[in-house]
N, C-alpha and C positions, 0 to 999 in steps of 0.2 A: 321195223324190220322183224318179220318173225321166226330169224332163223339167225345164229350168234356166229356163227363162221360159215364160209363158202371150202367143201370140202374139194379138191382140187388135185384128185389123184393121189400123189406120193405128199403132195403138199397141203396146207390147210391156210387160209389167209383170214384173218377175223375181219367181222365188220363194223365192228364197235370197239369204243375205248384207246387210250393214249397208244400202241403199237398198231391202231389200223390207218391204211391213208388208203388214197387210190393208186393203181396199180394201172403201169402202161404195157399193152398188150402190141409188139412189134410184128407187123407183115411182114412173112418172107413167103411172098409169090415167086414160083416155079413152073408159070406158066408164059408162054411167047407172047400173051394177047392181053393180058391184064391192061385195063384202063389206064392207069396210070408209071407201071414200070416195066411192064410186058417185053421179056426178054434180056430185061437186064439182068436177070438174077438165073434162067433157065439154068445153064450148067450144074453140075454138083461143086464143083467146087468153087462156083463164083456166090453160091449160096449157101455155102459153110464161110468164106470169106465173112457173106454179109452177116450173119450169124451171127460168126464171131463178135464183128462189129456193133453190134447191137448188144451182146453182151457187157462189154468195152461200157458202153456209152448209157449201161442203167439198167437195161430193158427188167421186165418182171416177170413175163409170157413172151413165149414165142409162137405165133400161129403161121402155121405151116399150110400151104393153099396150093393144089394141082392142076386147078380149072378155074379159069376167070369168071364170074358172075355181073360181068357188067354188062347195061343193059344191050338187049338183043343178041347175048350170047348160046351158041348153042351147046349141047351138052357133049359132055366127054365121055368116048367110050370107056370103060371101068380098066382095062388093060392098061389104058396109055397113065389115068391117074396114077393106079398103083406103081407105075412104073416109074412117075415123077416124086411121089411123095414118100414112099418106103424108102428108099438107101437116105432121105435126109433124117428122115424120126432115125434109125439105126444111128446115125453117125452122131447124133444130137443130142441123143437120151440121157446120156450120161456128162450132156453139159452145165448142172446145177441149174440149169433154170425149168420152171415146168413148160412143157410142149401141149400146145391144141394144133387141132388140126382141124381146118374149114373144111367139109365134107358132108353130103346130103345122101350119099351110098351107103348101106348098111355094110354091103362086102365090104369097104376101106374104112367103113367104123371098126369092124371086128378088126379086120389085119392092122389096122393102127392099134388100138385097145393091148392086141397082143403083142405089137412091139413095146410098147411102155409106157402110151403119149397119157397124159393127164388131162385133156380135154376133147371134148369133139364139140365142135363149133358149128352149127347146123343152119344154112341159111331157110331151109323147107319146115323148118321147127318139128324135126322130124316126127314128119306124117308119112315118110314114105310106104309099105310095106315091111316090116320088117327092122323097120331101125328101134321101135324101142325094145325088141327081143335082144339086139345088137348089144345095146348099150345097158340092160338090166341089171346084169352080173358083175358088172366092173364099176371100180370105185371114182369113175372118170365124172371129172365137175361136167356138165353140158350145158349149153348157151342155146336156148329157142330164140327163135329169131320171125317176125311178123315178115312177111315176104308177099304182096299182091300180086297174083297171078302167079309167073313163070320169068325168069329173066329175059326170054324171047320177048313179052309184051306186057311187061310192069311199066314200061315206062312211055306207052301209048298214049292211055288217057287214065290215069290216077284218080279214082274218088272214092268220098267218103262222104258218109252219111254227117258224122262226129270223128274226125282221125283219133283222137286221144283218148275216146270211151271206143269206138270199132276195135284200135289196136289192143288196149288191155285188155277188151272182153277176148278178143282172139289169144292171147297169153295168156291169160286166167284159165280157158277152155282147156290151154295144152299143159299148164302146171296139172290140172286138175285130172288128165288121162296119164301123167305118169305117175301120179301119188296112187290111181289106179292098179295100177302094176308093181306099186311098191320100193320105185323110186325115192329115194327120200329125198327131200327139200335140201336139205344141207349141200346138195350136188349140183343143185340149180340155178342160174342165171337166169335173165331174161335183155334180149335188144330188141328195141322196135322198128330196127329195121331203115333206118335213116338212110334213102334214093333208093329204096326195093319196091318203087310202087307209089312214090309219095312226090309231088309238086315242091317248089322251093317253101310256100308258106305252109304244107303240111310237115315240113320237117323242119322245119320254125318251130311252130305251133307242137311241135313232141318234143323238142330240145327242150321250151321254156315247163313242158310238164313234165318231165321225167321223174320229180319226188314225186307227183301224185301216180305217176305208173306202177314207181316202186313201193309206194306205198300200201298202194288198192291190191298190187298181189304179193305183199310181203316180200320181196326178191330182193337182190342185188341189179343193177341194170350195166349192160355193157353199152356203149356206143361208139360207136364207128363212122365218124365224115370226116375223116382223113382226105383231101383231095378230091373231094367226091363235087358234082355239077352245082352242089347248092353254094359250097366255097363258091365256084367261078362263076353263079350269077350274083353272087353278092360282091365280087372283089372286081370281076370283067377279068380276071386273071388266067390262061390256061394255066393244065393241071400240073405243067412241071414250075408253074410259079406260083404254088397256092401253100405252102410251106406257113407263111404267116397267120394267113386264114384258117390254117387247119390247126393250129394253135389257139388261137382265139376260140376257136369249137371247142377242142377239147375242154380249155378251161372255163367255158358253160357249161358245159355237161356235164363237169365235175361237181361247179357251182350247184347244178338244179339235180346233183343228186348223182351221178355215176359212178360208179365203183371204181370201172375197168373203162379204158380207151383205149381203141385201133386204132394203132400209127404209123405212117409210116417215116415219119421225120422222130425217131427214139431220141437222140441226144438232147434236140432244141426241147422237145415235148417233156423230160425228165427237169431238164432245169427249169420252164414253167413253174412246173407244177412244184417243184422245190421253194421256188418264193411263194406260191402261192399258200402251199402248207405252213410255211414261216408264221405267215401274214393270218391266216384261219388258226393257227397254235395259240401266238399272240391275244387275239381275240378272246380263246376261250380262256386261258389263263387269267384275263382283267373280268371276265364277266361276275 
């Protein structure tokens, strides 16, 4: 890793040495149509609840999301996000934990940035127009995210030439236009994007590489298959029974190298990875 901490807005989290571990990043979707909790959370006050509760139960991040990205969604006009996502950063900021917020709008990067959020979580690996002016000036950590196509038709017909050399050279391309602009590293994550565009075995085949992803571009790597269709072609389980499997994921993706994990099961996902830390402490202490 060629970069000693992940600078994280108000907060700084290392990535080496006895105080670093992996960090679970909680969804709280505020949209009607989310794939898998679509509507449960829309209210504001049923998503300060959930909030809460994720605070409660461990969380380390909270990412905060106003438009669904699942596949064959279409896009949200910029009014209704802001309208979903602003009074929860406001009400949130000052809950001790750090705030990202899933967004591919440069307008809702800035208005988040200026309310207080500490991340912007970009599934477009912001290429929009206009997002890395957005995001220059502020000390906000950001997540590029490999994304094929458009969420309308990523998940048509999926290919790749090589998925795990296509994806990083596409990460690598985009670390390398915001070190351009003067970005520092220190700010930077990288996900590859797990169901944006990708078959069950190409999101296989990047769970078992993700040290050499993070490796090849010195990053930290986030990943996200929380519930997501490769759970349920692997388990036959719909997504409100995929709880177990998305467990299981994360603690691969921890295994093969992941910093940071999207979940939306926080409590069950924090005690994981608790034994799991146990058990990898252990290890190093006898080595």
């Amino acid at each position: 890793m060629s970069t000693k901490h992940l600078q994280f807005g108000r907060y700084r989290f290392p990535l080496s040495g006895q105080s670093s571990r992996p960090l679970v990043m909680g969804i709280l979707n505020v949209t009607p149509d989310s794939f898998s909790d679509g509507g449960q959370f829309h209210s504001l006050d049923l998503a300060l609840s959930h909030a809460e509760q994720m605070i409660a139960d461990g969380v380390d991040i909270i990412d905060i999301g106003g438009e669904s990205s699942r596949p064959g969604a279409a896009s949200l006009p910029l009014d209704e996000e802001l309208r979903r996502v602003m009074p929860l950063i406001y009400a949130l900021r000052d809950c001790g934990k750090p705030l990202s917020v899933d967004t591919y709008k440069p307008e809702v990067m800035r208005e988040a940035i200026a309310a207080g959020v500490d991340m912007i979580n970009d599934i477009n690996g912001f290429r929009a127009e206009g997002a890395l002016r957005a995001v220059n000036e502020s000390e906000c950590a950001l997540c590029i995210m490999h994304m094929q196509h458009s969420p309308v038709t990523m998940q048509l017909r999926p290919e790749y030439e090589d998925v795990v050399a296509d994806v990083t050279r596409f990460l690598g391309e985009r670390v390398t236009a915001f070190e351009a602009v003067g970005i520092e590293r220190e700010r930077l994550c990288i996900d590859p994007g797990f169901g944006f565009g990708k078959t069950v075995d190409h999101n296989l085949t990047l769970l078992k590489d993700l040290r050499h992803i993070s490796g090849e571009i010195g990053l930290p790597v986030l990943a996200g298959l929380s519930r997501k269709s490769t759970i349920g072609a692997i388990t036959g389980k719909p997504v409100e029974q995929r709880m177990a499997g998305s467990i299981a994921a994360a603690l691969s993706a921890v295994a093969h190298g992941a910093f940071i994990v999207r979940v939306h099961d926080v409590a069950e996902t924090v005690d994981a990875l608790k034994v799991w830390q146990a058990v990898e402490t252990l290890k190093k202490d006898n080595l």
